[in-house]
N, C-alpha and C positions, 0 to 999 in steps of 0.2 A: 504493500500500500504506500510507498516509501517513495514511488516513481517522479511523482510531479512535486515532491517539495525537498528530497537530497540535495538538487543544484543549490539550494540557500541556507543550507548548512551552517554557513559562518553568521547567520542572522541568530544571535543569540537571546537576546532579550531587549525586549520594550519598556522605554520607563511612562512612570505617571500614573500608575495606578494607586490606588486607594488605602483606607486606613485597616489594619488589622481585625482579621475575625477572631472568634473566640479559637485556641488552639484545641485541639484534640489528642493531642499528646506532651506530655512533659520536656521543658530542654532538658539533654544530656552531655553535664559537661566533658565530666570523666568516667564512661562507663564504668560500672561494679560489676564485676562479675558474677559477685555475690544475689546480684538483683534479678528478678525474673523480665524487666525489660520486656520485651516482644518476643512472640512464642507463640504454636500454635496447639490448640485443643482441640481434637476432633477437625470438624468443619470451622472452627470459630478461629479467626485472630485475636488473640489477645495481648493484651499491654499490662503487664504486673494481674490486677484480678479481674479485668476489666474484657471486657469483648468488646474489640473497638472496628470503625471506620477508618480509612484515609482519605484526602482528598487530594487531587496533584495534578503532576503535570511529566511530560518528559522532556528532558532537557540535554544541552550541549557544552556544557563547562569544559570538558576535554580542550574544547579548543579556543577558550578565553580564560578570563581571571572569575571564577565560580563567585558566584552573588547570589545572595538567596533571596535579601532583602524587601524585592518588589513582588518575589512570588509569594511571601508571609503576608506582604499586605492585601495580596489577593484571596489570600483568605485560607493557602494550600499548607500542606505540614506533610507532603512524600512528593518524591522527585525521583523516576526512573534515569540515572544519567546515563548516555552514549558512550560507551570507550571501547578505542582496538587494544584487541589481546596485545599485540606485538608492540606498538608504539607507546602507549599509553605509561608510561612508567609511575614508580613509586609515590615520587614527590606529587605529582598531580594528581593523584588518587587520596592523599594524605589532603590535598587544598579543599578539595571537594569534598570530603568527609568533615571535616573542620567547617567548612561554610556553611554547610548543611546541618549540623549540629547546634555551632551556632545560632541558627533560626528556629530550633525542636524540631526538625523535619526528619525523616526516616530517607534512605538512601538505598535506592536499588542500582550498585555497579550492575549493568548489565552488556553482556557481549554482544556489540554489531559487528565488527569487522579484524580485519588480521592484514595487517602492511597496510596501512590508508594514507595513500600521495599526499592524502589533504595534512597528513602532519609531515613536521621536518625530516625524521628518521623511516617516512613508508618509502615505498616503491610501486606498489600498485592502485590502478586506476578504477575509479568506482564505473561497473558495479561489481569490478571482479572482486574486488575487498571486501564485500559484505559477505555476511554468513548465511542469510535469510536462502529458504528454498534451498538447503543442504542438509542430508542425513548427515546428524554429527558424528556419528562413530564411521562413518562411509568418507567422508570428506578427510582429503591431505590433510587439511591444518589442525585436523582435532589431538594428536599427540601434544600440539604444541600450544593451543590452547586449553588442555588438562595442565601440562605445567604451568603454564602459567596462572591458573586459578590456584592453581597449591600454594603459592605464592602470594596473592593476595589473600587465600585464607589465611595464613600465617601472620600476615598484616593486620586485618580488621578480627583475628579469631575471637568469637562469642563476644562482640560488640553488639549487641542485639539491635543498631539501631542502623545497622548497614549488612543489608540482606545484598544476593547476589545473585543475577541473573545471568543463568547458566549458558543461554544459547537464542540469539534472537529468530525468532518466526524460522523456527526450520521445518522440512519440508513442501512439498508441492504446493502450491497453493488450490488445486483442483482437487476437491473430496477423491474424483475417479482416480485419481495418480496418487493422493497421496500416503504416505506409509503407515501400514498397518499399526495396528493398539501394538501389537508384541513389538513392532520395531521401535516404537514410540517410549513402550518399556525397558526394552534392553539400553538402549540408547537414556533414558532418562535414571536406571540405575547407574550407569557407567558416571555418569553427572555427576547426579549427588555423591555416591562413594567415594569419587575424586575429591571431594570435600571434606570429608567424612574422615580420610587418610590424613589429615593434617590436625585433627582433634576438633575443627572448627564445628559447632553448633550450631552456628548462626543459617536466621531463615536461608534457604534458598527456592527461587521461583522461577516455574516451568513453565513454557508454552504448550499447547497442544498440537495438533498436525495443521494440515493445511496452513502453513504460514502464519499460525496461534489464531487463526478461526474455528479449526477445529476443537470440540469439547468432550467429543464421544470418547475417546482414549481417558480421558480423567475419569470420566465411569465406567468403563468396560476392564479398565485396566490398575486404576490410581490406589483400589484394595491392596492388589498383590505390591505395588510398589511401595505401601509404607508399613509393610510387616518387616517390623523392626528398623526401621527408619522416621526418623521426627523431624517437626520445623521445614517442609516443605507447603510452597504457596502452588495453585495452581493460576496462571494467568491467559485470560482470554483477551483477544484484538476484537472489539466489537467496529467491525468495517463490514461494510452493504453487500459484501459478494454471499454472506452467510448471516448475516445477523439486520439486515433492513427488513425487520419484521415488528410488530407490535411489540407495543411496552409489553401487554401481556404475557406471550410467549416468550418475552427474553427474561421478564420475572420468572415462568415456569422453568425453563431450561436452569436460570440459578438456583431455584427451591429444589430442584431435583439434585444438585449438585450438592448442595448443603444437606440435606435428609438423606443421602448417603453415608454422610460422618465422617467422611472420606479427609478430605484436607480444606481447608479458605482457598476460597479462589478470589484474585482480585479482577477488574478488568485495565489489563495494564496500557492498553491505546483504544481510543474512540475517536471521531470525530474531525480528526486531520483539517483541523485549524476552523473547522467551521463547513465542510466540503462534504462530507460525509455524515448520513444520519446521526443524531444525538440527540433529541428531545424522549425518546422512546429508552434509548440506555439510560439515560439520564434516572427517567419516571424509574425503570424497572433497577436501579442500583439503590436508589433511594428506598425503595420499597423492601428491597434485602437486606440492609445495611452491607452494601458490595464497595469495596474500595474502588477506586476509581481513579487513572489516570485518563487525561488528554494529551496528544500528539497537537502539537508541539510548540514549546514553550518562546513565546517571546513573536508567532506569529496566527494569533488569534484573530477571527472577522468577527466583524458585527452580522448576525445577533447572538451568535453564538459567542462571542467574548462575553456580552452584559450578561448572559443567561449562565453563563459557568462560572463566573464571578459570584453571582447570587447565589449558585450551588453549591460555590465550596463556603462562602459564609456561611450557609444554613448549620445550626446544631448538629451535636452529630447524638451517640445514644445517649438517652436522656437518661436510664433507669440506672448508669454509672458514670461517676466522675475518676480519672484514672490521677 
């Protein structure tokens, strides 16, 4: 879903937005590790004893100086950010967790790409760099970005408030092409375990097939995958090719999800600046208490800016204050 808005990449953020909503989660200056932090329960997110919500955005700090500032005042407290495996080094991963913190936001490192021209140190040209629409354990780069997540786990390990996104939108995007529940399994143990091997805790969040439209593998498959595995998200792309259907139905599809017990699922992109349905995720996220990000930060339209604005203000669970 990525096609018409990659070329502006380097558009990072917009300023002049507005005064602070209520937050939804606590700042964390110095993680404890003593603290239960973010963790998951069953189907529930939770924050210390709390079953919470997020609201957010995704983001591109990788390739500026990370500011959170104007997204807190939009009212958001999670931020999916972009970074290549390969380029993306320490220090910049350390700015971004700090700026994010900073603000009480939660932090989803998650993987796009591997050698990205667009940084000083890539070599390849988008779209070869991205990972999207690639079996991970089938694709060349996946050796090299399993090390490299060991690596960052060792960095942020059981910081509960920087979760870590395994593998951006892999597989085909067409249901008929794309890979099966059990490849989606194998491939999504191989993931987590690579995690797992460094001691780290900390959440980590999974897309499903079809280029994270797919949802069917999180219930056909997502039992077997957390027998004896914890703190896995599941993350759906709500984009029109699979999901431009009633609020209704996209309420049902997450009640099913959730009445599994299975794991949280978040929706980790909708909306693609205002281009793609969102009034219907919108209803049907609210209606679940579904996390929710929007694609992508810093180039929102009207009316969809004013209206996701208003939606990350809105309270989040009332029956707990975390």
């Amino acid at each position: 879903m990525k096609t018409s808005i990659i070329p502006s990449l380097l558009f990072l953020l917009l300023s002049g937005f507005f005064a602070c909503s209520e937050k939804s989660n606590p700042v964390v200056e110095n993680p404890d590790d003593s603290a239960k932090g973010f963790y998951t329960l069953g189907s529930s997110l939770m924050v210390n004893a709390c079953e919470w919500e997020l609201r957010g955005a995704n983001m591109m700090s990788a390739f500026g100086t990370p500011d959170y500032t104007e997204a807190e005042a939009f009212g958001m407290d999670i931020a999916r950010e972009c970074i290549d495996m390969k380029c993306t080094g320490d220090e910049k991963l350390r700015q971004i967790v700090s700026a994010a913190r900073a603000r009480g936001f939660v932090v989803i490192l998650t993987a796009f790409w591997w050698d990205n021209d667009a940084f000083p140190s890539g070599n390849t040209p988008y779209p070869d760099c991205q990972l999207l629409g690639a079996v991970p354990s089938k694709d060349a780069r996946f050796s090299g970005v399993q090390a490299r997540w060991r690596q960052i786990a060792r960095l942020f390990k059981n910081q509960s408030d920087v979760w870590f996104g395994l593998w951006n939108e892999p597989y085909d995007w067409q249901k008929s092409k794309t890979a099966s529940s059990d490849q989606w399994l194998a491939d999504a143990a191989a993931l987590v375990d690579n995690i797992r091997s460094t001691g780290a805790e900390n959440i980590v969040v999974l897309c499903g097939t079809a280029m994270g439209q797919g949802h069917e593998p999180f219930l056909e498959k997502g039992g077997e995958l957390l027998q004896g595995r914890k703190n896995i998200v599941f993350d759906i792309h709500a984009y029109q090719t699979y999901w431009n259907v009633s609020s209704t139905e996209i309420k049902s599809r997450l009640d099913a999800l959730k009445s599994s017990g299975i794991a949280p699922v978040i929706v980790g992109e909708f909306a693609a600046n205002g281009d793609q349905p969102y009034q219907a995720v919108m209803d049907a996220c609210r209606g679940t208490r579904t996390t929710l990000l929007a694609w992508l930060w810093g180039q929102y339209k009207e009316p969809f800016l004013s209206r996701f604005r208003s939606y990350c203000r809105e309270g989040r669970n009332p029956d707990c204050t975390p």
